[in-house]
C-alpha positions as CSV (number, residue, x, y, z in Angstrom):
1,X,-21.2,-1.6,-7.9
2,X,-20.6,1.6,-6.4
3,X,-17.8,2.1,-3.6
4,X,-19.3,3.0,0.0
5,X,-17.4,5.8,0.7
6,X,-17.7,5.7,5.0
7,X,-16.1,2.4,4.4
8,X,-12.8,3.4,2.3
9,X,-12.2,6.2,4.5
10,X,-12.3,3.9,7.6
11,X,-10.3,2.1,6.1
12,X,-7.9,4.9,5.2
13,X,-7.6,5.9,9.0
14,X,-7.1,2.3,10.3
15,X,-3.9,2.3,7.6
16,X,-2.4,5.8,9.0
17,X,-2.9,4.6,12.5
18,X,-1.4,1.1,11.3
19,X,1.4,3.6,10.1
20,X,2.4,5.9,13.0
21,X,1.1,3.4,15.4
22,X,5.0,2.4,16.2
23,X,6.5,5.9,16.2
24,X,4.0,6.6,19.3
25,X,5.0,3.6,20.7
26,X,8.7,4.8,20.3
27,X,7.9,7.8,22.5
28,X,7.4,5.6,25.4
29,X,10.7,4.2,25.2
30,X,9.9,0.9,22.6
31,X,12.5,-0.3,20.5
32,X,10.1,-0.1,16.7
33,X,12.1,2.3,14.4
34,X,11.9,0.7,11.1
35,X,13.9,-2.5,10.6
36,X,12.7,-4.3,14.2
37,X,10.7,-6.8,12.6
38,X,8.9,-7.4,16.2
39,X,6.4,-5.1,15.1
40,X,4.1,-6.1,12.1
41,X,5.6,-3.8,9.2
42,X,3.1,-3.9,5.8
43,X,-0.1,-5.0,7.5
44,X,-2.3,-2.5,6.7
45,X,-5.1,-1.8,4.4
46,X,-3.2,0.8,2.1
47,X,-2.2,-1.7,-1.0
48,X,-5.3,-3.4,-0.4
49,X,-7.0,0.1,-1.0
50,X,-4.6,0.8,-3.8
51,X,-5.7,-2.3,-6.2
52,X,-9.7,-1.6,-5.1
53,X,-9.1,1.6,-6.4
54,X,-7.9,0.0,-9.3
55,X,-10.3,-1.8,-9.9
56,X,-13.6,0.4,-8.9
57,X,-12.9,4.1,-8.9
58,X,-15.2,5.7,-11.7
59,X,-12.0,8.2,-11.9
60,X,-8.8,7.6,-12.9
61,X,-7.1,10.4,-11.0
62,X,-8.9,9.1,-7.8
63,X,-6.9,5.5,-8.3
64,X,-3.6,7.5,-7.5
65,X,-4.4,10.7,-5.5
66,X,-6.4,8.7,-3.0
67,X,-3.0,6.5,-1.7
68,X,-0.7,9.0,-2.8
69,X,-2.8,11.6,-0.4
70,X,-2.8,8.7,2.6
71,X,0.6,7.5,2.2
72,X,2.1,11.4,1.9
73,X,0.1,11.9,5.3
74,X,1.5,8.8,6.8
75,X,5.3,9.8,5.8
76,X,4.7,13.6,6.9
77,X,2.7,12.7,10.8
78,X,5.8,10.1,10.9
79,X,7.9,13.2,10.5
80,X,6.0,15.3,13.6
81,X,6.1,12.4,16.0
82,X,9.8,11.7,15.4
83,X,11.0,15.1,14.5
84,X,13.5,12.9,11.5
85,X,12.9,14.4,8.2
86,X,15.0,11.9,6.8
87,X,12.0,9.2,7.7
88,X,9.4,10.9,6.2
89,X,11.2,12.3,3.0
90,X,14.1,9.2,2.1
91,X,16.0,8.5,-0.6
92,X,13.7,5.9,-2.3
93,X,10.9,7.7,-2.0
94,X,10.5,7.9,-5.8
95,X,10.4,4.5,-6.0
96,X,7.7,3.9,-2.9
97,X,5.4,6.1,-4.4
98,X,5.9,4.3,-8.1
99,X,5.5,0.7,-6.1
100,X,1.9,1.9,-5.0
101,X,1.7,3.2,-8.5
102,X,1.5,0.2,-9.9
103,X,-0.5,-1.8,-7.7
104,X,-3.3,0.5,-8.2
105,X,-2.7,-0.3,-12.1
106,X,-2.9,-3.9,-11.6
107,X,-6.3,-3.5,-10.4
108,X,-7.2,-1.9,-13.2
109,X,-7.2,-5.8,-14.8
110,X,-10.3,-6.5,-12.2
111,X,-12.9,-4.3,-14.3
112,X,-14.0,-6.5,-16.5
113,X,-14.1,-9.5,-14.2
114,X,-14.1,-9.5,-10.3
115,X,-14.3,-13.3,-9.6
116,X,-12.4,-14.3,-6.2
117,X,-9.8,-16.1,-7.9
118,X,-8.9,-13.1,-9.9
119,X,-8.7,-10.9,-6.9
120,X,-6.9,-13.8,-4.9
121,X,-4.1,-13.2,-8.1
122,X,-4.3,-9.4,-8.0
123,X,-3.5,-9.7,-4.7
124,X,-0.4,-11.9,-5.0
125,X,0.6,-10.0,-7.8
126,X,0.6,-6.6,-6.4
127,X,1.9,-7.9,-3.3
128,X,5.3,-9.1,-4.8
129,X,5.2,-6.3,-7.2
130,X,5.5,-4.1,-4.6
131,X,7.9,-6.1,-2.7
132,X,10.3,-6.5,-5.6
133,X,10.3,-2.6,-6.9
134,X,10.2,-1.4,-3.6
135,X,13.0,-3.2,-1.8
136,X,14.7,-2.7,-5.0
137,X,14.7,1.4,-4.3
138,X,15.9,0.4,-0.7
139,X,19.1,-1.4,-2.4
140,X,19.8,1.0,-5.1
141,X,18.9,4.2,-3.4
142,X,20.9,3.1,0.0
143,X,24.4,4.5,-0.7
144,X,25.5,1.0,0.3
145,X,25.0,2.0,4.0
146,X,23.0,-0.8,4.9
147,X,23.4,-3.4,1.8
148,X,26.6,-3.5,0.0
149,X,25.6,-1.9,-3.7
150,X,26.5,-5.5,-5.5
151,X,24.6,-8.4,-6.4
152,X,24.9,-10.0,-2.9
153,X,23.7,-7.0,-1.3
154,X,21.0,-7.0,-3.5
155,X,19.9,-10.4,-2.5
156,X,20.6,-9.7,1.6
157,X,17.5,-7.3,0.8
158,X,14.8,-8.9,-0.3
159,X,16.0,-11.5,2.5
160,X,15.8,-9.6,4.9
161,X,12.5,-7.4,3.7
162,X,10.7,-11.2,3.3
163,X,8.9,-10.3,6.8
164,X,7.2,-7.1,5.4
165,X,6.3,-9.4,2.3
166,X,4.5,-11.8,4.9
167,X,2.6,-9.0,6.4
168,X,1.6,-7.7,3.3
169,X,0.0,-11.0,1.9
170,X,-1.6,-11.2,5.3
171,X,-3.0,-7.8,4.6
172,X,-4.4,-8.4,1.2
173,X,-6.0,-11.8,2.6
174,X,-7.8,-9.4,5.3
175,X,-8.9,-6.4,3.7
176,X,-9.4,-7.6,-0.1
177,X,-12.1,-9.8,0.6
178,X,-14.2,-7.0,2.9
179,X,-13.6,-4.5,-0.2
180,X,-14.9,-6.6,-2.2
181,X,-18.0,-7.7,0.0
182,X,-21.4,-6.0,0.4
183,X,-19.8,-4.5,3.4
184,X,-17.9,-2.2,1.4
185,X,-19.7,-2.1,-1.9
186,X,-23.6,-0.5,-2.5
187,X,-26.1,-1.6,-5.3
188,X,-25.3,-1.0,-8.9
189,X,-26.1,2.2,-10.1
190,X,-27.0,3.4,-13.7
191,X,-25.4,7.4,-13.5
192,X,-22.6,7.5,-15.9
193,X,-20.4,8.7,-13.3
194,X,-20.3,5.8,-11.9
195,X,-19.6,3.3,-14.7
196,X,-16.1,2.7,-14.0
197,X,-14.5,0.5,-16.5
198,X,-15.7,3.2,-19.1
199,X,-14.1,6.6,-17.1
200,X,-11.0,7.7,-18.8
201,X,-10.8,10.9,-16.6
């Protein structure tokens, strides 16, 4: 099945504006700088996008340029609305970038099989994949400003993060199954350019 492309990039655009969404808001005096957990952190269709990729972009390279171009967009408008460098280039960075990394590699597990209980997994997989290795980079890469750099302040972390895991799960339950519908998805097609589990480019 070949991706519909009008789809993907709608998709795209709803997650940037899901992104920057607060920071407007914060220009007319709301309180929804990251940490105010009023506001629904994660739920957007970015990490659903990533594992779709994953799974259905004939090349490799697209898997990872396509979030890594969205996400890099998201951090750098956050950075013109707010005028705070330090939001849009952080200290975990790295380790953001490698979180969405690796979801886009666990779809790579839905080529050969794309069966709703698999996706359902992918989905809760990547979802506390991300959680873990990103709140993880939060912790370590912190300076022990916000979570004391020990084992309890590792743990006061992912407790307090378990809001953005919430809205993520939501996410992939929204998004995953319109990527993987007829909504988002055309015909099969026979150009090798499109037979995706076989691209190695």
């Amino acid at each position: 099945m070949k991706p519909r492309l009008s789809v993907i990039l709608a998709l795209l655009a709803v997650g940037l504006a899901a992104r920057l969404i607060p920071y407007v808001l914060a220009q007319f005096g709301m309180a929804l700088e990251p940490g105010n957990t009023t506001y629904p952190w994660n739920f957007s269709p970015f990490l659903p996008i990533c594992l779709f990729g994953g799974a259905m972009f004939a090349r490799t390279r697209t898997v990872y340029l396509v979030p890594f171009a969205a996400w890099l967009l998201g951090d750098l408008g956050i950075w013109a609305l707010t005028g705070r460098a330090d939001w849009a280039f952080y200290a975990h960075q790295p380790v953001i970038y490698l979180s969405v990394a690796l979801v886009a590699f666990i779809g790579f597990a839905l080529r050969r099989g794309r069966s709703w209980k698999r996706v359902a997994g992918a989905g809760l997989g990547s979802s506390l994949a991300f959680f873990v290795l990103s709140n993880f980079g939060v912790w370590a890469f912190g300076g022990g400003a916000i979570y004391p750099l020990n084992f309890a302040g590792l743990v006061e972390c992912y407790v307090m993060a378990i809001p953005y895991l919430r809205n993520t799960l939501i996410s992939m339950a929204v998004f995953l199954p319109i990527l993987f519908s007829r909504v988002a998805l055309t015909k099969p097609v026979t150009a090798p350019q499109y037979e995706f589990a076989a691209s190695r480019t």
